[in-house]
BAMI-298058 format. One line per 3 residues: number of its first residue (from 0); their letters; for each residue x, y, z of C-alpha. Coordinates in nm, 3 decimals, always signed. Layout:
# residues N
NUM	A	X/Y/Z | ...;
//
This chain:
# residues 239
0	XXX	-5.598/+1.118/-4.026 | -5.297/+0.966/-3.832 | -5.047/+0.728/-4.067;
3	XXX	-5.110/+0.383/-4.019 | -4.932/+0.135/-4.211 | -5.041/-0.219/-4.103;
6	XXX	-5.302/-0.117/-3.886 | -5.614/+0.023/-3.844 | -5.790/+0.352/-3.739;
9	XXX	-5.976/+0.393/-3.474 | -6.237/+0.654/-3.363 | -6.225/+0.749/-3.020;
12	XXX	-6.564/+0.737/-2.801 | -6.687/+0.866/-2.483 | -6.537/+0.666/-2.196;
15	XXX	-6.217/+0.588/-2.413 | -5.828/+0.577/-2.293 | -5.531/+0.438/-2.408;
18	XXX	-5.511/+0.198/-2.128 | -5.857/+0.053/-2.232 | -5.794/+0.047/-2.616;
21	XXX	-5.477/-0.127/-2.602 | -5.666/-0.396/-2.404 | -5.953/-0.444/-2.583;
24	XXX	-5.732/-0.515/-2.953 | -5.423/-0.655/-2.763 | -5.160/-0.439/-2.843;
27	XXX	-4.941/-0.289/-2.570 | -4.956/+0.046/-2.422 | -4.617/+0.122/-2.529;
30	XXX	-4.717/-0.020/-2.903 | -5.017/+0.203/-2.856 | -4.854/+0.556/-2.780;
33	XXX	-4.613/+0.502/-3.053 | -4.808/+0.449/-3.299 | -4.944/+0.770/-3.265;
36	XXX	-4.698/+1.016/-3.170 | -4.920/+1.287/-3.193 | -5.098/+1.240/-2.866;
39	XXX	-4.876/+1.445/-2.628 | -5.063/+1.361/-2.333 | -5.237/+1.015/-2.299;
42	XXX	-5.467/+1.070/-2.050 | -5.633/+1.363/-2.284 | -5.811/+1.131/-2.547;
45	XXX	-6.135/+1.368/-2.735 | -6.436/+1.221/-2.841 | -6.404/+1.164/-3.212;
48	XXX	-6.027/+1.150/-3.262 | -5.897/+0.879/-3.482 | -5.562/+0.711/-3.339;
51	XXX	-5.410/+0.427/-3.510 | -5.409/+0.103/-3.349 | -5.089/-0.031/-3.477;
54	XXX	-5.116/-0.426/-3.612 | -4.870/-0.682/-3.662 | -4.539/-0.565/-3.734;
57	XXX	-4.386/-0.634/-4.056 | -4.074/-0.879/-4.043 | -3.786/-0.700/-3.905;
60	XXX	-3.518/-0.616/-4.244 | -3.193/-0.794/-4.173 | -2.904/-0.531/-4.042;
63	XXX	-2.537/-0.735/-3.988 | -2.321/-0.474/-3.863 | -2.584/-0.251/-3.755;
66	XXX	-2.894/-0.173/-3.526 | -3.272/-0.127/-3.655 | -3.424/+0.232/-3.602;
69	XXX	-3.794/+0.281/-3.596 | -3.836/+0.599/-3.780 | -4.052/+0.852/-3.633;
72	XXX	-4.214/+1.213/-3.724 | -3.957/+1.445/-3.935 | -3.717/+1.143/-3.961;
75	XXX	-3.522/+1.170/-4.346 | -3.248/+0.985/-4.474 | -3.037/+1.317/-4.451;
78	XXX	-3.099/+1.362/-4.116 | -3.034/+1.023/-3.999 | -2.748/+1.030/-4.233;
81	XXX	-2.597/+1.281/-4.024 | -2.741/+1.181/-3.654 | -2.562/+0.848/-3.692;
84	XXX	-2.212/+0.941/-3.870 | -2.288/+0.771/-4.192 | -2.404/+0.850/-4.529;
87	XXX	-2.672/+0.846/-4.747 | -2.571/+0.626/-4.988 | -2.483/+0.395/-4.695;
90	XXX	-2.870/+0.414/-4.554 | -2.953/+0.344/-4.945 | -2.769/+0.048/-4.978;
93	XXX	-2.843/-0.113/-4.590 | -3.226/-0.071/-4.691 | -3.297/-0.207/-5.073;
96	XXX	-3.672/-0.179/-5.116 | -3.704/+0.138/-4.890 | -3.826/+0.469/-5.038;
99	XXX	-3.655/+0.733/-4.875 | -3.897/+1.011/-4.984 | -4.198/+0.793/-4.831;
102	XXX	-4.089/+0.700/-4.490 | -4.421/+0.623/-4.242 | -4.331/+0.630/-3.874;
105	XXX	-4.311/+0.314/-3.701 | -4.110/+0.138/-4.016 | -3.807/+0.015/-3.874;
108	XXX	-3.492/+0.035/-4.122 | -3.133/-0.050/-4.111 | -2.827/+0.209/-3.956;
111	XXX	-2.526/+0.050/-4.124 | -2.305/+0.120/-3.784 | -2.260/+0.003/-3.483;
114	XXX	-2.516/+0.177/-3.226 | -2.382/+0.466/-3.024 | -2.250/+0.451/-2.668;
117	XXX	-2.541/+0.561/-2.456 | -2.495/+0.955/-2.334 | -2.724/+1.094/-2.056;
120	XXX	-2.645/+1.491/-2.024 | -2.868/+1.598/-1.796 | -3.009/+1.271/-1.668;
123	XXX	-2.828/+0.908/-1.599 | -2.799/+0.594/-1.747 | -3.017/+0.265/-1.652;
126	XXX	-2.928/-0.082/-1.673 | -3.231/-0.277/-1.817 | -3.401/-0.576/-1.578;
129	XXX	-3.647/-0.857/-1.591 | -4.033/-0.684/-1.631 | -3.916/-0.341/-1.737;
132	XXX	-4.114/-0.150/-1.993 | -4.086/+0.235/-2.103 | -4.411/+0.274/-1.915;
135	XXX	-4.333/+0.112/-1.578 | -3.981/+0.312/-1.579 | -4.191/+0.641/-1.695;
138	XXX	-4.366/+0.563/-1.367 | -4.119/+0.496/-1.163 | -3.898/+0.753/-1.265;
141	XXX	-4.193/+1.052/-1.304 | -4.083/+1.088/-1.653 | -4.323/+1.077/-1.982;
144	XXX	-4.274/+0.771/-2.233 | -4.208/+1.036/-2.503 | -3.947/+1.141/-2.323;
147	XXX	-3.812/+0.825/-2.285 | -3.830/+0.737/-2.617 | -3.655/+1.062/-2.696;
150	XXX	-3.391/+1.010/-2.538 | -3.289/+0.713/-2.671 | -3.270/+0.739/-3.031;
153	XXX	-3.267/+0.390/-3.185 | -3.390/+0.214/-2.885 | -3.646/-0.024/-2.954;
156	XXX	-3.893/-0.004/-2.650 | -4.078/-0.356/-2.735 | -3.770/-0.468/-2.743;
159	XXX	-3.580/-0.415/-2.416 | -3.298/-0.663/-2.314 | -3.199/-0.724/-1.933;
162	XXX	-2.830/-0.589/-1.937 | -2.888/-0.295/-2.170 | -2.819/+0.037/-2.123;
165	XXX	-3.051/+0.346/-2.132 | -3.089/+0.688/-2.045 | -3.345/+0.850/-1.787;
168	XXX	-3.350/+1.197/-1.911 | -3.354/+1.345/-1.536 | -3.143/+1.352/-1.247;
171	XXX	-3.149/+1.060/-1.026 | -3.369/+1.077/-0.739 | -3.203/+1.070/-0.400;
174	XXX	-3.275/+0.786/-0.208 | -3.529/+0.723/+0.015 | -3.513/+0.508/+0.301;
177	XXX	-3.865/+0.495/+0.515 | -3.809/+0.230/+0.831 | -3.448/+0.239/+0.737;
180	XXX	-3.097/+0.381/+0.743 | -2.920/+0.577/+0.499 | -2.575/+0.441/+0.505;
183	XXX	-2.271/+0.653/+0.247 | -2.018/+0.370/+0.127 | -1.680/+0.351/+0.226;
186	XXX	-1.417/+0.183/+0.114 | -1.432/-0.187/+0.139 | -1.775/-0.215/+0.171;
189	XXX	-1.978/-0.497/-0.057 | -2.321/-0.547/+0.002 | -2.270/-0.893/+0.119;
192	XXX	-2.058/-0.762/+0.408 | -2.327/-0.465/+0.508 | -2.620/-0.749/+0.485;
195	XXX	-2.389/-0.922/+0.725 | -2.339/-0.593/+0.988 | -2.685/-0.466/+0.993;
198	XXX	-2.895/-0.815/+1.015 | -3.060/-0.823/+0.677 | -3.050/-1.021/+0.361;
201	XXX	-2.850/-0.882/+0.080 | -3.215/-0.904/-0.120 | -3.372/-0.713/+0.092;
204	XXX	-3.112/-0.422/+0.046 | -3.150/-0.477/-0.343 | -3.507/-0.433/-0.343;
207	XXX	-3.433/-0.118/-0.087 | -3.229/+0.035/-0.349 | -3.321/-0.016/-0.727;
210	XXX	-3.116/+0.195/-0.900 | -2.876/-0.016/-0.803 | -2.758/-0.235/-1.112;
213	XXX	-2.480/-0.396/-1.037 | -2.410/-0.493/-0.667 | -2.029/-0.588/-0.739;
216	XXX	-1.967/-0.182/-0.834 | -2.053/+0.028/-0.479 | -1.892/+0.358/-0.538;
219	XXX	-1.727/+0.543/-0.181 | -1.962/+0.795/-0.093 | -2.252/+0.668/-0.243;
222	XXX	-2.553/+0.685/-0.031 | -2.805/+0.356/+0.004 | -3.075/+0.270/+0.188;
225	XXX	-3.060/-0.033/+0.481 | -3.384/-0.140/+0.498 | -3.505/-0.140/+0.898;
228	XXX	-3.541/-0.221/+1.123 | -3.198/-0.232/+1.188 | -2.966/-0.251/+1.482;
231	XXX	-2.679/-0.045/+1.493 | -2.315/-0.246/+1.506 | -2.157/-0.271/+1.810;
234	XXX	-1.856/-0.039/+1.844 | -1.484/-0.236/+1.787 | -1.369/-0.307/+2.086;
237	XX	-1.017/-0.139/+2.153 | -0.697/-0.323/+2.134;
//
């Protein structure tokens, strides 16, 4: 039976997925798949299976100086200890009232040091905006929530802020540009000024590109899409 602290088990039944569950008690989808992290795949629910549908979460301990981790399977104070550069008796004293020898995944506890700068080997780093969730940015980015949630040790996904940084543990996907033009930045160039040249709004060449994050840092040679139909610029006229 699947750990539940301030919850309640469930019993799966014919007809069942996550997607419905989380509805019918209110919880999110995101809530739902962390609470039990042993579902690898969440569109494979059995008949009979008892998840945990996770309840209302404890209040959150106080951590000046520090960042709150939700601890998850195999999590120990020694191996945190050592993940995040600080020591045991540190994690002892940041969380008075914790039992280290009876940690339950999902309790969030206090790391006693500043969180670490986001690294991506392997994939690239995301700038948080309004309406993201794990799962829409699983989606979008045709990667799993677990993996997500791996990759970002310490990252609280109910708990997203526009402006932070994560990692997408995958290469970024080239761009895409149906109706449009691919257009490879040169030196110079701000998106105001292209919106200007090729007839379109600078909005439109936002939503044409979203993994762009910051529209005041265009790199030379980096490819984006100008959303069409668009008419070439004239040629400068020689002097």
């Amino acid at each position: 039976m699947p750990a539940c602290p301030g919850g309640r088990i469930y019993t799966v039944r014919s007809g069942d997925t996550l997607f419905r569950i989380a509805q019918r008690f209110g919880v999110s989808l995101d809530a739902l798949i962390r609470a039990n992290p042993q579902i690898t795949n969440p569109d494979v629910l059995r008949v009979g299976q008892q998840i945990c549908i996770p309840g209302v979460a404890p209040p959150e301990p106080p951590c000046p100086g520090g960042f709150l981790y939700t601890i998850r399977a195999g999590d120990t104070f020694f191996s945190l200890a050592r993940r995040f550069n600080v020591t045991v008796d540190a994690l002892l004293a940041a969380n008075p009232g914790v039992d280290p020898d009876r940690l339950m995944i999902g309790q969030r506890i206090c790391i006693p040091t500043a969180p670490p700068a986001p690294g991506c080997p392997g994939g690239f780093l995301y700038t948080i905006r309004a309406g993201d969730t794990y799962f829409s940015l699983a989606q979008r980015f045709n990667v799993t929530v677990a993996a997500l949630i791996a990759a970002n040790p310490g990252v609280d996904p109910d708990r997203l802020m526009i402006g932070q940084q994560i990692c997408i543990p995958t290469a970024p996907p080239g761009p895409t540009c149906p109706g449009g033009t691919l257009y490879t930045i040169r030196a110079g160039d701000t998106l105001f000024a292209l919106a200007q040249r090729f007839n379109v709004t600078v909005e439109a060449i936002l939503r044409a590109n979203p993994l762009i994050t910051d529209p005041e840092l265009l790199r030379v040679g980096q490819i984006i899409c100008i959303p069409g139909p668009t008419t070439l610029p004239a040629p400068a006229a020689a002097t």
